[in-house]
PDB file of N, CA, C and O in Angstrom:
ATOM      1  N   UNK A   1       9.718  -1.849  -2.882  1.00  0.00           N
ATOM      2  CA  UNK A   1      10.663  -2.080  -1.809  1.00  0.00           C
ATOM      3  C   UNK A   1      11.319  -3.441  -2.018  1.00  0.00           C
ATOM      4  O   UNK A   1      11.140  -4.395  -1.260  1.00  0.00           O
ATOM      5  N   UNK A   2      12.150  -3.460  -3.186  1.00  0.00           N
ATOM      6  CA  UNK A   2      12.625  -5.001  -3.582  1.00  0.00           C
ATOM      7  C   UNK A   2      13.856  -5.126  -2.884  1.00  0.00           C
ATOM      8  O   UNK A   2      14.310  -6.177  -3.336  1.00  0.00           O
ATOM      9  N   UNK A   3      14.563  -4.745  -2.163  1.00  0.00           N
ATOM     10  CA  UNK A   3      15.607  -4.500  -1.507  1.00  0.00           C
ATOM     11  C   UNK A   3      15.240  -4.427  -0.033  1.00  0.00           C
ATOM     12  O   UNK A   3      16.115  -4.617   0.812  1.00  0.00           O
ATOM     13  N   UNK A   4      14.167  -4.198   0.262  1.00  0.00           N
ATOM     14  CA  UNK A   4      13.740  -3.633   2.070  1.00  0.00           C
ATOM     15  C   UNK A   4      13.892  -5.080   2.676  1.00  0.00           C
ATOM     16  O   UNK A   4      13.520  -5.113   3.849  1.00  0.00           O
ATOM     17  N   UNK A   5      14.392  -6.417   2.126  1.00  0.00           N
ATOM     18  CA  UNK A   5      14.735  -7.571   3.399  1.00  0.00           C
ATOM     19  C   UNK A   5      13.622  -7.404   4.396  1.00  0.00           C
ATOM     20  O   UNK A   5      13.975  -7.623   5.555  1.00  0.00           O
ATOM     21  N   UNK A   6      11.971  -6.966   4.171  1.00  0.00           N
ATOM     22  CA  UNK A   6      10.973  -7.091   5.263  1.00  0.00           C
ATOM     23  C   UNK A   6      10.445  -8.397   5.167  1.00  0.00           C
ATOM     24  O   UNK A   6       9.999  -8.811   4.096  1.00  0.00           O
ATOM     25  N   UNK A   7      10.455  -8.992   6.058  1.00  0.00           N
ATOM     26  CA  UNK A   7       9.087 -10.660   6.061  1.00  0.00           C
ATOM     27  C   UNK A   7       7.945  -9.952   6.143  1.00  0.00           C
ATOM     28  O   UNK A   7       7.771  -8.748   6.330  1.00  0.00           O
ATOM     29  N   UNK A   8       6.716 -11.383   5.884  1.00  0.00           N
ATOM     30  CA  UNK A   8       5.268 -11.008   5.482  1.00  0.00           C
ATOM     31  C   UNK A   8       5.097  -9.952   7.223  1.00  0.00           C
ATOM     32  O   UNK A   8       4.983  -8.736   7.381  1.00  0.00           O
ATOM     33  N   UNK A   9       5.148 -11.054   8.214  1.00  0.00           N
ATOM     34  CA  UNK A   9       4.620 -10.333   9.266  1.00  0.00           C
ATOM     35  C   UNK A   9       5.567  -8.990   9.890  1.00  0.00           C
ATOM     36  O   UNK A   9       4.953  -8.340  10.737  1.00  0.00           O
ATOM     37  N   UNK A  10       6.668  -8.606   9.645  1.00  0.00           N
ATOM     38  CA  UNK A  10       7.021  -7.583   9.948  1.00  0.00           C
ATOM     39  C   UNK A  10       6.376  -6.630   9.092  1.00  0.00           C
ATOM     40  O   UNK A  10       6.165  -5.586   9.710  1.00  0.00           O
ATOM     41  N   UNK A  11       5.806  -6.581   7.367  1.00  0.00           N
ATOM     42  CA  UNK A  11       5.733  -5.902   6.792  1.00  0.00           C
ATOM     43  C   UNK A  11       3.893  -5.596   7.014  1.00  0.00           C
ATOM     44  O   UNK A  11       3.250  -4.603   6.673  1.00  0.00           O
ATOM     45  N   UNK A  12       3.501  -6.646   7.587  1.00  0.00           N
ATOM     46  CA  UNK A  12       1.894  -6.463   8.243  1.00  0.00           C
ATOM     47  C   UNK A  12       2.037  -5.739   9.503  1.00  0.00           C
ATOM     48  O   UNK A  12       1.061  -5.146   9.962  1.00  0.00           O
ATOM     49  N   UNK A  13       3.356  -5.729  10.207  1.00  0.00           N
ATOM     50  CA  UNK A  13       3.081  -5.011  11.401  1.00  0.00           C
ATOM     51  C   UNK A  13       3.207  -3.633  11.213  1.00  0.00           C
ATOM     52  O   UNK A  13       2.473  -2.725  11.604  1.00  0.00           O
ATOM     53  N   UNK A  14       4.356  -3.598  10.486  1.00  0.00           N
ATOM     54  CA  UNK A  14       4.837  -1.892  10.009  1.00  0.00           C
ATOM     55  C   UNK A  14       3.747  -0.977   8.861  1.00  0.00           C
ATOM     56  O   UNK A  14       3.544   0.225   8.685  1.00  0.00           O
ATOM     57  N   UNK A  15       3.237  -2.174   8.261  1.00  0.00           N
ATOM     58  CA  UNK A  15       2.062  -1.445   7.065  1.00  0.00           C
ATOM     59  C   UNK A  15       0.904  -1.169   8.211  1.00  0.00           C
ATOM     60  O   UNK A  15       0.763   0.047   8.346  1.00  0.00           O
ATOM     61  N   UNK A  16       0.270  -1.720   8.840  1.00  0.00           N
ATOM     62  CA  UNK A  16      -0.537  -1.078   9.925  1.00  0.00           C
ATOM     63  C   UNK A  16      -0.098  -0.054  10.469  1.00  0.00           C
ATOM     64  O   UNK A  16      -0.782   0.968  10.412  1.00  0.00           O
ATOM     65  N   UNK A  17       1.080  -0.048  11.101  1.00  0.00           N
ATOM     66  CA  UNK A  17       1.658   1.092  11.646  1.00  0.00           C
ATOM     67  C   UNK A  17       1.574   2.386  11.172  1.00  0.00           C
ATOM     68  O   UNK A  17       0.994   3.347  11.680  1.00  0.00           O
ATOM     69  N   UNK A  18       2.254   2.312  10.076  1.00  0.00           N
ATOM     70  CA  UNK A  18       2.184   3.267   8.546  1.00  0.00           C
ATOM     71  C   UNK A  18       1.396   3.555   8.376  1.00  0.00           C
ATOM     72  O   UNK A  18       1.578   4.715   8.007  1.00  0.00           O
ATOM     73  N   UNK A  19      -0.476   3.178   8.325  1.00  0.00           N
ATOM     74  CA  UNK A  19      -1.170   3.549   7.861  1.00  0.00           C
ATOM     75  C   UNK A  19      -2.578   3.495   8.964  1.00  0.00           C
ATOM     76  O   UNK A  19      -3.783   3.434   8.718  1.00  0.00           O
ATOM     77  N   UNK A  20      -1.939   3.539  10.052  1.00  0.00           N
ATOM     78  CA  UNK A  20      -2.518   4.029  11.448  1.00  0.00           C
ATOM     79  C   UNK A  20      -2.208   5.566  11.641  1.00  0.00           C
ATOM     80  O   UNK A  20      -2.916   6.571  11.701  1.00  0.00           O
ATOM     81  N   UNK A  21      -0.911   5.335  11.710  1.00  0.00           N
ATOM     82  CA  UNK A  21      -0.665   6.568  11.263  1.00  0.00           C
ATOM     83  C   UNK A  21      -1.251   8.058  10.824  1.00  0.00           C
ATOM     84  O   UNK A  21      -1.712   9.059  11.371  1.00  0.00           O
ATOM     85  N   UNK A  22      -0.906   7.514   9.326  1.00  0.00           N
ATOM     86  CA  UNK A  22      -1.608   8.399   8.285  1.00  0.00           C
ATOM     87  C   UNK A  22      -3.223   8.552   8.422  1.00  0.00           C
ATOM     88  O   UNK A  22      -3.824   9.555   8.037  1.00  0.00           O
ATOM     89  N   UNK A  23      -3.938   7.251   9.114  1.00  0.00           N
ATOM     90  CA  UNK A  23      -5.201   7.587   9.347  1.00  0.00           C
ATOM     91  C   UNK A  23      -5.253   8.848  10.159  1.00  0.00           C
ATOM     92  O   UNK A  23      -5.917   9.760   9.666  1.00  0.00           O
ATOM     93  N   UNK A  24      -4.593   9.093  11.476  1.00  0.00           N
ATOM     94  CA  UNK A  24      -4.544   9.518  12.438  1.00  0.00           C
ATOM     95  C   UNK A  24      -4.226  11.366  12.026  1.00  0.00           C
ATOM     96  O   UNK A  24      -5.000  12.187  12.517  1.00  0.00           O
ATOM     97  N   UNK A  25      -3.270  11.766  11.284  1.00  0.00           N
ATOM     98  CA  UNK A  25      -2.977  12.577  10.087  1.00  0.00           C
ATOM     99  C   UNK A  25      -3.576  13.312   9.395  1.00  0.00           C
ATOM    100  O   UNK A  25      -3.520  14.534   9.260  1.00  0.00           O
ATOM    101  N   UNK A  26      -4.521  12.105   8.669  1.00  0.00           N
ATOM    102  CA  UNK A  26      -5.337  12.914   7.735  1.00  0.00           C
ATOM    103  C   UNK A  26      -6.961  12.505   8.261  1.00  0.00           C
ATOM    104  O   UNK A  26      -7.845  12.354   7.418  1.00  0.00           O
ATOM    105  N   UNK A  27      -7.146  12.400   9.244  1.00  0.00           N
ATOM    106  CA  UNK A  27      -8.511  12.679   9.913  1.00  0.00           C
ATOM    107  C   UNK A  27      -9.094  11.836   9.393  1.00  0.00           C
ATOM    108  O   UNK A  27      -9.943  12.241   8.599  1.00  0.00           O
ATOM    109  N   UNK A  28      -8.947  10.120   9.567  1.00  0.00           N
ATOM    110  CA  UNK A  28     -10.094   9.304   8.330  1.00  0.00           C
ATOM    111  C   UNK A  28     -10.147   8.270   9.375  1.00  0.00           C
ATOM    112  O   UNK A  28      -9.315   8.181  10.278  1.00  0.00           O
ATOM    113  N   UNK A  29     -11.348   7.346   9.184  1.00  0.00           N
ATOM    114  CA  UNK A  29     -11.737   6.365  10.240  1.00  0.00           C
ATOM    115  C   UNK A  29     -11.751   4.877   9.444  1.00  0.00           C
ATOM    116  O   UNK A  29     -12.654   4.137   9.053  1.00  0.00           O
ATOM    117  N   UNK A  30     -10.477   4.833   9.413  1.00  0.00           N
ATOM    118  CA  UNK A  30     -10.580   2.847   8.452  1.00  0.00           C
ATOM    119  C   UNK A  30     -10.566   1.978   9.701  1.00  0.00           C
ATOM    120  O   UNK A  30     -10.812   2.467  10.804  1.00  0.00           O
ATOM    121  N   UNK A  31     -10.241   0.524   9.510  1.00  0.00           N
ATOM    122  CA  UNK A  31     -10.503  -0.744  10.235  1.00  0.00           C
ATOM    123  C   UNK A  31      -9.112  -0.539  10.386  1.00  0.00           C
ATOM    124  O   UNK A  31      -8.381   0.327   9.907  1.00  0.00           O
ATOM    125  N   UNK A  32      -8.773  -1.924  11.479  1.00  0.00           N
ATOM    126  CA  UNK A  32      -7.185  -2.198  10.992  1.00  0.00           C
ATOM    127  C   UNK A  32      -6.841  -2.953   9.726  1.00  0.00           C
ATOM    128  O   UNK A  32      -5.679  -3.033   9.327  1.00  0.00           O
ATOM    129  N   UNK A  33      -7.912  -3.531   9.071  1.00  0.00           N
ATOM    130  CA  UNK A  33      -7.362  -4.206   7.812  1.00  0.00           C
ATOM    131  C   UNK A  33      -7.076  -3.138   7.028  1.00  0.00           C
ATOM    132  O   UNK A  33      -6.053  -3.230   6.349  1.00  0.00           O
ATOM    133  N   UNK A  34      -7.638  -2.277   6.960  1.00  0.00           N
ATOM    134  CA  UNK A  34      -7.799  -1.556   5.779  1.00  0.00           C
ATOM    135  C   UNK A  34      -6.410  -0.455   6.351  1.00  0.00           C
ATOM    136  O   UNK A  34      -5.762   0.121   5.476  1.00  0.00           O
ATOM    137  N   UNK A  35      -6.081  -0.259   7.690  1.00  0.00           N
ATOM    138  CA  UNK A  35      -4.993   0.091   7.422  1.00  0.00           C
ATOM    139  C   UNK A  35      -3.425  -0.353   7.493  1.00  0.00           C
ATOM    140  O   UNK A  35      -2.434   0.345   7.709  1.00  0.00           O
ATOM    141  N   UNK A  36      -3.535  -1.744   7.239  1.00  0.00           N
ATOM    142  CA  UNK A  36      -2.448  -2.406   6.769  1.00  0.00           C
ATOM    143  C   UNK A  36      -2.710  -2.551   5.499  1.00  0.00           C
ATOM    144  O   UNK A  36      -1.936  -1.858   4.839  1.00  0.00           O
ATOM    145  N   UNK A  37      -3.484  -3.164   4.824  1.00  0.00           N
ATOM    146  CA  UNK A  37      -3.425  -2.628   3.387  1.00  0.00           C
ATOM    147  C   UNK A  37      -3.211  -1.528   2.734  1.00  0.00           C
ATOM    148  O   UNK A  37      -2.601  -1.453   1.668  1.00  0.00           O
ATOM    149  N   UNK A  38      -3.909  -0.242   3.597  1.00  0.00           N
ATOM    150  CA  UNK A  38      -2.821   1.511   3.098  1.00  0.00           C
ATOM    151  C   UNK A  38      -1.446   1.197   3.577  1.00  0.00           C
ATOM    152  O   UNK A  38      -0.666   1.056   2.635  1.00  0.00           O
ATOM    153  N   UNK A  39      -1.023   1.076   4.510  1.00  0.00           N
ATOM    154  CA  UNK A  39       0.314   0.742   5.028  1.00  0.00           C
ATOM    155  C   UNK A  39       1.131   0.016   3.663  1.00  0.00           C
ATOM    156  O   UNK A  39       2.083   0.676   3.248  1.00  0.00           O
ATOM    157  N   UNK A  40       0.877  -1.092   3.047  1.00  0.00           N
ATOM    158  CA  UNK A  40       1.725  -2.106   1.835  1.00  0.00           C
ATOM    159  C   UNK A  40       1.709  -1.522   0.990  1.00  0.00           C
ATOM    160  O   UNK A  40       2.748  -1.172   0.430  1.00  0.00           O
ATOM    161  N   UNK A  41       0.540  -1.200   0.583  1.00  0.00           N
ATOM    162  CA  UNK A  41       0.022  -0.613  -0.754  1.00  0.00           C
ATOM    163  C   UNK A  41       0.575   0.833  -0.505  1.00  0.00           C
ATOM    164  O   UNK A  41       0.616   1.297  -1.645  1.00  0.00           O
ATOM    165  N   UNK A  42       0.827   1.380  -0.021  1.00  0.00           N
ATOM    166  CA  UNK A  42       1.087   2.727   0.350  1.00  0.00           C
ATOM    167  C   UNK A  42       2.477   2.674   0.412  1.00  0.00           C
ATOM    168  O   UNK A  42       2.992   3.616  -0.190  1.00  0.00           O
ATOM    169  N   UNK A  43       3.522   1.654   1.095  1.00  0.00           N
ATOM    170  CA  UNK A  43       5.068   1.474   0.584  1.00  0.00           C
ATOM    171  C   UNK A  43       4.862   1.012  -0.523  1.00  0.00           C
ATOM    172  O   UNK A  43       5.789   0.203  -0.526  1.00  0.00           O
ATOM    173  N   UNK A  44       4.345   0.869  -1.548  1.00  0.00           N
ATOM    174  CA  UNK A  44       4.420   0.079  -2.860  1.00  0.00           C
ATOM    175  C   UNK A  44       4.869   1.462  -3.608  1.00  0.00           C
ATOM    176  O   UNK A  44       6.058   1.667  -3.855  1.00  0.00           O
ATOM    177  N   UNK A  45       3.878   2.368  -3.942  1.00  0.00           N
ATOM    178  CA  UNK A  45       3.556   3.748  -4.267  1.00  0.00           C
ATOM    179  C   UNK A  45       4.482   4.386  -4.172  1.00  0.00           C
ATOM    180  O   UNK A  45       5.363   4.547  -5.017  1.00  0.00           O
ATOM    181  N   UNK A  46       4.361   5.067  -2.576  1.00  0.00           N
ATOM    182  CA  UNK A  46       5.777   5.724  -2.687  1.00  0.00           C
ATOM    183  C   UNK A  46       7.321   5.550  -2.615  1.00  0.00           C
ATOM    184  O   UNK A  46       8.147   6.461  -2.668  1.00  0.00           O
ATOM    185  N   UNK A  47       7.579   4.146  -2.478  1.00  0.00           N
ATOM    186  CA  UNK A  47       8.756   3.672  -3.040  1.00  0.00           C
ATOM    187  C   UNK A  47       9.169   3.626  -4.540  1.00  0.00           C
ATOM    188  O   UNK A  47      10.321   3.545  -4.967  1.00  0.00           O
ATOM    189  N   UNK A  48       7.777   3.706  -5.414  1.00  0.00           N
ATOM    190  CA  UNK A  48       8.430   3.731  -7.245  1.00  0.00           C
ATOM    191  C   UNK A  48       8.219   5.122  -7.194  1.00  0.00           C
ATOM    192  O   UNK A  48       8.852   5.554  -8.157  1.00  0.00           O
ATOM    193  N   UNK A  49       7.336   6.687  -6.231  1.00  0.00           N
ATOM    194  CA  UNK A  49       7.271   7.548  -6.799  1.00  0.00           C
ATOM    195  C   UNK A  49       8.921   8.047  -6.342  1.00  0.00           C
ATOM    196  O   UNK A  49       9.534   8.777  -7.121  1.00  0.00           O
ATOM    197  N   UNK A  50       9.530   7.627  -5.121  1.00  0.00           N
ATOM    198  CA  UNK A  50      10.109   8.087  -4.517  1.00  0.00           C
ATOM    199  C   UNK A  50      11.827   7.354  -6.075  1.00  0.00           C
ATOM    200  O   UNK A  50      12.828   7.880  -6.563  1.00  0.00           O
ATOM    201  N   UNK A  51      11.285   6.280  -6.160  1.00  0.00           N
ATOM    202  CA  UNK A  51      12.802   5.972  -6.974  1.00  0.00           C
ATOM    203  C   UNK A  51      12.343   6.798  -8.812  1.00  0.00           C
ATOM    204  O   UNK A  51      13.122   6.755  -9.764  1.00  0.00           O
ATOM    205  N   UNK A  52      11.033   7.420  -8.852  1.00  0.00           N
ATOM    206  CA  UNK A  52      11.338   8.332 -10.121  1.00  0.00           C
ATOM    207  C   UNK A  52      11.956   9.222 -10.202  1.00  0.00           C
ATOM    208  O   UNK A  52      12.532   9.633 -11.210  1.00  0.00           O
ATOM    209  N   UNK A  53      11.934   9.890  -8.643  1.00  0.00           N
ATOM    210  CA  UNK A  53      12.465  11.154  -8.564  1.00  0.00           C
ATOM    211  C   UNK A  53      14.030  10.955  -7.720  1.00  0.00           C
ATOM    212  O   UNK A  53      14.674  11.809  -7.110  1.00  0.00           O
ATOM    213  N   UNK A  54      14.281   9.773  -7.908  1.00  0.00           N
ATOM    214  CA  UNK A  54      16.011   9.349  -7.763  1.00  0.00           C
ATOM    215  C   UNK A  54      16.192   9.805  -6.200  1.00  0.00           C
ATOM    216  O   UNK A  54      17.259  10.352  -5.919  1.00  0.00           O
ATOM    217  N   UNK A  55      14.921   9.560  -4.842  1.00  0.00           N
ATOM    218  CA  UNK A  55      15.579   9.568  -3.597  1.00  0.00           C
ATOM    219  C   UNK A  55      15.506   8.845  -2.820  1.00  0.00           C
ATOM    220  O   UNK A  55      14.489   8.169  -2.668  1.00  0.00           O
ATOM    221  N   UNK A  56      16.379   8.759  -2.194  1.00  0.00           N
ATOM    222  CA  UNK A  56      16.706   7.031  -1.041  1.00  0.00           C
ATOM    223  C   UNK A  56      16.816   7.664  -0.153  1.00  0.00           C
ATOM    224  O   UNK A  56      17.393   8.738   0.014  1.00  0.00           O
ATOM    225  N   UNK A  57      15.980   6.714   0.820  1.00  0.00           N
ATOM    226  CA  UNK A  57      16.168   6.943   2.049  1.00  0.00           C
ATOM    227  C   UNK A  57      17.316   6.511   3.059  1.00  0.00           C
ATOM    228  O   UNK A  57      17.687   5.338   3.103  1.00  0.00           O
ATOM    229  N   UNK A  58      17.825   7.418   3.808  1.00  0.00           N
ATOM    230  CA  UNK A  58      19.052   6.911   4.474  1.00  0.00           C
ATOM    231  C   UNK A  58      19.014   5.402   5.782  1.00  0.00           C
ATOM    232  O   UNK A  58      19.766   4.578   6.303  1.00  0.00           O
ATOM    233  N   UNK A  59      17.887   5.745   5.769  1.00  0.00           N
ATOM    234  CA  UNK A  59      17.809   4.736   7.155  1.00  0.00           C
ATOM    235  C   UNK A  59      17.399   3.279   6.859  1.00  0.00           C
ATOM    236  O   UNK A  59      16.838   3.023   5.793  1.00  0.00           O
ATOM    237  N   UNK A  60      17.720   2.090   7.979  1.00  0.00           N
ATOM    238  CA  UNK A  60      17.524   1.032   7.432  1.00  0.00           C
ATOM    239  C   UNK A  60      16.245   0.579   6.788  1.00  0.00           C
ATOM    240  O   UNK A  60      15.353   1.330   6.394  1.00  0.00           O
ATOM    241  N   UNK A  61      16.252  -0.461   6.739  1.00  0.00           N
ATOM    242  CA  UNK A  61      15.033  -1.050   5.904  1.00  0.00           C
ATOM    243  C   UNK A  61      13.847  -0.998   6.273  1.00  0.00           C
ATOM    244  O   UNK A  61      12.844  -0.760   5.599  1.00  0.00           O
ATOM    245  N   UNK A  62      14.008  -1.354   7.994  1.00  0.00           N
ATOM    246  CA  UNK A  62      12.203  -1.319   8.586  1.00  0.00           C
ATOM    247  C   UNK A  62      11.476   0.332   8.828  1.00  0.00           C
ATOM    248  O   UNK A  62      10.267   0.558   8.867  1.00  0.00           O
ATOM    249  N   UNK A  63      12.604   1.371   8.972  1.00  0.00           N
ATOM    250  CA  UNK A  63      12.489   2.193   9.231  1.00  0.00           C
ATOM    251  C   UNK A  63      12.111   3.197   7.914  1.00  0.00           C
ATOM    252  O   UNK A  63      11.223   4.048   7.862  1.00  0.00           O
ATOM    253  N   UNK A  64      12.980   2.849   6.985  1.00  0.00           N
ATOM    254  CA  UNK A  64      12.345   3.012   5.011  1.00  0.00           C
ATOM    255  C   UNK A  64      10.872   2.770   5.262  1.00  0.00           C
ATOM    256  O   UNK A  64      10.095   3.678   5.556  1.00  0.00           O
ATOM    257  N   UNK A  65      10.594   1.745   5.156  1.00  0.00           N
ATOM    258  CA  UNK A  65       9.461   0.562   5.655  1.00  0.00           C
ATOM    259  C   UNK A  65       7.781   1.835   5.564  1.00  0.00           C
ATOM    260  O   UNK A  65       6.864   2.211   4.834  1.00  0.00           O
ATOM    261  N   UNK A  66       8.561   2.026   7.281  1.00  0.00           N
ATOM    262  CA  UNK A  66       7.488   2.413   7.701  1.00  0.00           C
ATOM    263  C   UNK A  66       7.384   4.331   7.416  1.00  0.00           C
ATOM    264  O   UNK A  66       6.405   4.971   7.802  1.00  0.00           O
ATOM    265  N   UNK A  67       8.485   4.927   6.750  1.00  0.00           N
ATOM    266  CA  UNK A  67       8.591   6.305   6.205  1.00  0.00           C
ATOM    267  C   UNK A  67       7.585   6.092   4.868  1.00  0.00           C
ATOM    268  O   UNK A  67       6.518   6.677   4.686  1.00  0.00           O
ATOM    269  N   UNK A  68       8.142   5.213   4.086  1.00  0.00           N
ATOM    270  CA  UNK A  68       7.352   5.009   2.505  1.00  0.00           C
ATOM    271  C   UNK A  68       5.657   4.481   2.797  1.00  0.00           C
ATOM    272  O   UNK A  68       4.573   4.874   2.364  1.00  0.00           O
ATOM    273  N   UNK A  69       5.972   3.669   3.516  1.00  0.00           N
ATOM    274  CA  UNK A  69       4.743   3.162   3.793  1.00  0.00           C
ATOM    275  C   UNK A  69       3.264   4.696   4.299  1.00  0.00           C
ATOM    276  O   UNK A  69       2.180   5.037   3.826  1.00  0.00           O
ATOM    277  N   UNK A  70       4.150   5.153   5.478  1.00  0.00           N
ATOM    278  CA  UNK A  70       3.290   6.900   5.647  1.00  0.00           C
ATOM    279  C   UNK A  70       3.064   7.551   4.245  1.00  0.00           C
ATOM    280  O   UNK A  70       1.969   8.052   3.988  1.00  0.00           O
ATOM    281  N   UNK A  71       3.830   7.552   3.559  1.00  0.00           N
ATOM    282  CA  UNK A  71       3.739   8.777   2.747  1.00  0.00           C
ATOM    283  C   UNK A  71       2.870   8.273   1.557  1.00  0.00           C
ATOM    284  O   UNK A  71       2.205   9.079   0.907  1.00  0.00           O
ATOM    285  N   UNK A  72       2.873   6.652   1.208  1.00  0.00           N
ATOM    286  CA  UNK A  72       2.022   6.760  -0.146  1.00  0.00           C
ATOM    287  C   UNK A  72       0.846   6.423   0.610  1.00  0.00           C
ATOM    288  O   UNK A  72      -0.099   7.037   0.115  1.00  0.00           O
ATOM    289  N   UNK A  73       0.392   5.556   1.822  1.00  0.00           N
ATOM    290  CA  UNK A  73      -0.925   5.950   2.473  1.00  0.00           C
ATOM    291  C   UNK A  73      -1.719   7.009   2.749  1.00  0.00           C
ATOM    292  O   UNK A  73      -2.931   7.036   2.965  1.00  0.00           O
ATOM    293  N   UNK A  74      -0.566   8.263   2.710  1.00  0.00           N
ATOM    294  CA  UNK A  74      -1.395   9.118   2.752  1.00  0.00           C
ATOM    295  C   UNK A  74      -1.908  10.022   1.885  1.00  0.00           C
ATOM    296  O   UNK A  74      -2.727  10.936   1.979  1.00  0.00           O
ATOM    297  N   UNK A  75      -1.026   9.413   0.733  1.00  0.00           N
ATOM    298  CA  UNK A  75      -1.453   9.871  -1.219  1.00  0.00           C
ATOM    299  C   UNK A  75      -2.192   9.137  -0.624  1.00  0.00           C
ATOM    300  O   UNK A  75      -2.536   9.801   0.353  1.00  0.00           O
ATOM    301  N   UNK A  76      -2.787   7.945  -0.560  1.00  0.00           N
ATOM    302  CA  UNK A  76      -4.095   6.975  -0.920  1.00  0.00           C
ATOM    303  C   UNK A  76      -5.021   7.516  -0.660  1.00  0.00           C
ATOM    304  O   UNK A  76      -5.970   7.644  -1.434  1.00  0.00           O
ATOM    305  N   UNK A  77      -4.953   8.112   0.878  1.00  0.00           N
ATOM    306  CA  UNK A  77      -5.859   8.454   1.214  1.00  0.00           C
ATOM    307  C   UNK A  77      -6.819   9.648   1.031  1.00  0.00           C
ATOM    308  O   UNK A  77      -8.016   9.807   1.270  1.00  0.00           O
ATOM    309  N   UNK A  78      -5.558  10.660   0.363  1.00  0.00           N
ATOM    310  CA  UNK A  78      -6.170  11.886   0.186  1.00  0.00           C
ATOM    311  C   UNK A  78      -6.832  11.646  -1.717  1.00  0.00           C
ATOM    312  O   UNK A  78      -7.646  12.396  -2.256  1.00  0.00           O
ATOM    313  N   UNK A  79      -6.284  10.617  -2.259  1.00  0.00           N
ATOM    314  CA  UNK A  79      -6.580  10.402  -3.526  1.00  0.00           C
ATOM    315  C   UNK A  79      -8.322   9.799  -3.601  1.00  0.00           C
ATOM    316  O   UNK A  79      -9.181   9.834  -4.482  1.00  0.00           O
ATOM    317  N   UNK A  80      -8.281   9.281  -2.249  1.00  0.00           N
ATOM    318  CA  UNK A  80      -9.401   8.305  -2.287  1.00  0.00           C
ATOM    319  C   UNK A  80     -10.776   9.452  -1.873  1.00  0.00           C
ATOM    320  O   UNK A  80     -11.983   9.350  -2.094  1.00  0.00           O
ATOM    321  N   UNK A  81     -10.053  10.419  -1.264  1.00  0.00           N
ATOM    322  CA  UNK A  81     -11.248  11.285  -0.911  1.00  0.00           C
ATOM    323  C   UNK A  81     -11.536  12.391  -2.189  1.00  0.00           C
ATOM    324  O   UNK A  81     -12.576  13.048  -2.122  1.00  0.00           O
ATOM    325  N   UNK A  82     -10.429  12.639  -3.593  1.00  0.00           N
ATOM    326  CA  UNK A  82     -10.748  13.111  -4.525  1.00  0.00           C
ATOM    327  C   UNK A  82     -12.053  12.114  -5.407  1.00  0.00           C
ATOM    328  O   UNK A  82     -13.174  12.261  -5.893  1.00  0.00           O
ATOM    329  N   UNK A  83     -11.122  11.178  -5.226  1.00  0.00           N
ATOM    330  CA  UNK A  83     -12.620  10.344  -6.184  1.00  0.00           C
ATOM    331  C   UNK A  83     -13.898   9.796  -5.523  1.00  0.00           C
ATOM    332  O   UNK A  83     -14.747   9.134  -6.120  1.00  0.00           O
ATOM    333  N   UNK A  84     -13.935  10.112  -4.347  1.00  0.00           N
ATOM    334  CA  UNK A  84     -15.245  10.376  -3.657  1.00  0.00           C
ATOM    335  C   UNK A  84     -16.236  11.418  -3.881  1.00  0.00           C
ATOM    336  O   UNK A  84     -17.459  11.287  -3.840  1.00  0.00           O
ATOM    337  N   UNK A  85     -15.626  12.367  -4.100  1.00  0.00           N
ATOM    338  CA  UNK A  85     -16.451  14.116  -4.519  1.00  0.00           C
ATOM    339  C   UNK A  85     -16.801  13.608  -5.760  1.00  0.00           C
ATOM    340  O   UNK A  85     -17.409  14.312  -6.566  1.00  0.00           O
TER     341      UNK A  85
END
């Protein structure tokens, strides 16, 4: 998200968000640290999977933000429960 114009603490508020979320979603019980870290780490992800496959999101930046941020948290999360089994 080299373009998303987010500051640290908007991008801590929205990566929690994001990955409150996705906790909520995919049925999993993290801290709030751990889901602002899915939240960042989770816009990290699906913002390069999302620019391999050449698609942008229409809406502004915080709102990108917190779409990318859902969607690779919740790869994380379902990834994290493959390498658990």
């Amino acid at each position: 998200m080299e373009d998303a114009h987010v500051g640290w603490i908007a991008a801590i508020i929205i990566g929690g968000l994001a990955g409150w979320l996705a906790e909520k979603l995919m049925e999993s019980n993290m801290g709030v640290i751990m889901n602002i870290i899915l939240g960042i780490v989770g816009a990290i992800v699906a913002s390069w999977l999302l620019g391999i496959l050449h698609i942008a999101l229409p809406f502004n930046a915080w709102i990108n933000y917190l779409i990318t941020g859902f969607i690779g948290a919740c790869i994380l999360i379902f990834v994290g429960r493959l390498i658990r089994r």
